[in-house]
C-alpha positions as CSV (number, residue, x, y, z in Angstrom):
1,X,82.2,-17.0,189.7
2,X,82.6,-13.4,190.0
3,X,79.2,-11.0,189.9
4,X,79.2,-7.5,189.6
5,X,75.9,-5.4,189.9
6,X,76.1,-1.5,189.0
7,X,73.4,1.0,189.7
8,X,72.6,5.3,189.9
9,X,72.5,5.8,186.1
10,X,69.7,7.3,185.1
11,X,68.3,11.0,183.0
12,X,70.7,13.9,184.0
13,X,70.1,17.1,182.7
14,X,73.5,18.6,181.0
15,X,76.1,20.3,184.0
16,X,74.5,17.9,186.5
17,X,75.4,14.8,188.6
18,X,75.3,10.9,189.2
19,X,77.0,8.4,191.6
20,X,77.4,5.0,190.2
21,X,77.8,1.9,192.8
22,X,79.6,-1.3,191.9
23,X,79.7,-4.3,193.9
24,X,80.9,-7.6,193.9
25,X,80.2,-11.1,195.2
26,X,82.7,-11.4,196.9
27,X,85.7,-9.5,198.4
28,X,88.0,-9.2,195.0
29,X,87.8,-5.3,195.6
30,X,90.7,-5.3,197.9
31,X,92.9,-7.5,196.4
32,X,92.2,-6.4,192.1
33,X,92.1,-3.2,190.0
34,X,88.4,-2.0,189.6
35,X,87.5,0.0,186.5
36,X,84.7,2.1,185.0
37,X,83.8,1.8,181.3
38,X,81.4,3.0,179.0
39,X,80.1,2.0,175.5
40,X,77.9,4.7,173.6
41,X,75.9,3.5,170.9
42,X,78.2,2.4,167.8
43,X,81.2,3.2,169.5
44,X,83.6,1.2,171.0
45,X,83.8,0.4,174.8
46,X,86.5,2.7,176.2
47,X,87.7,3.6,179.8
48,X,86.3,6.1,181.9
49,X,88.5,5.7,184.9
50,X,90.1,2.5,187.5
51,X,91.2,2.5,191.3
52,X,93.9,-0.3,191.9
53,X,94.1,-2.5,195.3
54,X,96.4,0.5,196.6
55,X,93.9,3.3,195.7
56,X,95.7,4.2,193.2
57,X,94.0,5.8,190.8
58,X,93.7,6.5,187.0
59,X,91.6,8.4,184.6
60,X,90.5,8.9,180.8
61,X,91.5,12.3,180.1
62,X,88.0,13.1,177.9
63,X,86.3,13.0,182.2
64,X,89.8,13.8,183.8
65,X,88.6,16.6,186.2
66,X,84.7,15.7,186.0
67,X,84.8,12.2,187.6
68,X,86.0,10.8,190.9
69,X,86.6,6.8,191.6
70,X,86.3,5.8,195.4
71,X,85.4,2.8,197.0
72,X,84.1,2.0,200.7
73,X,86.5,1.6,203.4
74,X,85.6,-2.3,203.8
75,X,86.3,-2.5,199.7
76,X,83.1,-3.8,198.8
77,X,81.7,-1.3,196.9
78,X,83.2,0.9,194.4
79,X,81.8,4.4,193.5
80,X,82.0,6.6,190.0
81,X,81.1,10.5,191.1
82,X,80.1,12.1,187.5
83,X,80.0,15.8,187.5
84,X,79.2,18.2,185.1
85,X,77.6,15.7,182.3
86,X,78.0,16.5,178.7
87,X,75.1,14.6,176.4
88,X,78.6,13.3,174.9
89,X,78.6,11.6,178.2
90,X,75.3,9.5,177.5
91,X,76.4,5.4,177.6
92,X,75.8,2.5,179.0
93,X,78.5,2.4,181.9
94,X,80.0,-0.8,183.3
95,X,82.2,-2.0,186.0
96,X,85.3,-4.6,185.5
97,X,86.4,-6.7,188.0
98,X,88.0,-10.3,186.9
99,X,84.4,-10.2,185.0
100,X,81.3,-7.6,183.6
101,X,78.6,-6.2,184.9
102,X,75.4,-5.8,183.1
103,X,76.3,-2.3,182.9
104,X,73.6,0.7,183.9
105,X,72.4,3.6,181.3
106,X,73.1,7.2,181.6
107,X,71.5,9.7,179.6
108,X,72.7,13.1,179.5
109,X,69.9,15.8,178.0
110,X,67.5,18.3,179.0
């Protein structure tokens, strides 16, 4: 059974910064698409941005040019740069991998 453990979100002040982590288990990083979503209180859980087994990439156009997906070179961890929060931004932020993590809070305000 796959198990995914995010971390890094915390309180950001609006115009600043957070790295999320993702990890897995085991080594499904290399060999499945990874993806970043977030949920925001009575909204729907939408996507933020995803990094294929290739390194492709692909991102939401609301963070297009704000965010960055990376992962290690040994593919076990996967990393969400956030730059340039907006309090629009504030949700609870999870990572997809064959399964859910228990996602990790952001909270964009000064």
């Amino acid at each position: 059974q796959v198990q995914l453990v995010e971390s890094g979100g915390g309180l950001v002040q609006p115009g600043g910064s957070l790295r999320l982590s993702c990890t897995a288990s085991g080594s499904i990083f290399s060999s499945y698409t990874v993806s970043w979503y977030r949920q925001a209180p009575g909204k729907v859980r939408e996507l933020v941005a995803s990094i294929d087994r290739f390194g492709g990439t692909n991102y939401a156009t609301s963070m297009k040019g704000r965010v960055t997906i990376s992962r290690n070179n040994a593919k076990t961890t996967v990393y969400l740069q956030m730059n340039n929060l907006k309090p629009e931004d504030t949700a609870v932020y999870y990572c997809n991998c064959l399964a859910w993590g228990q996602g990790t809070q952001v909270t964009v305000s000064s």
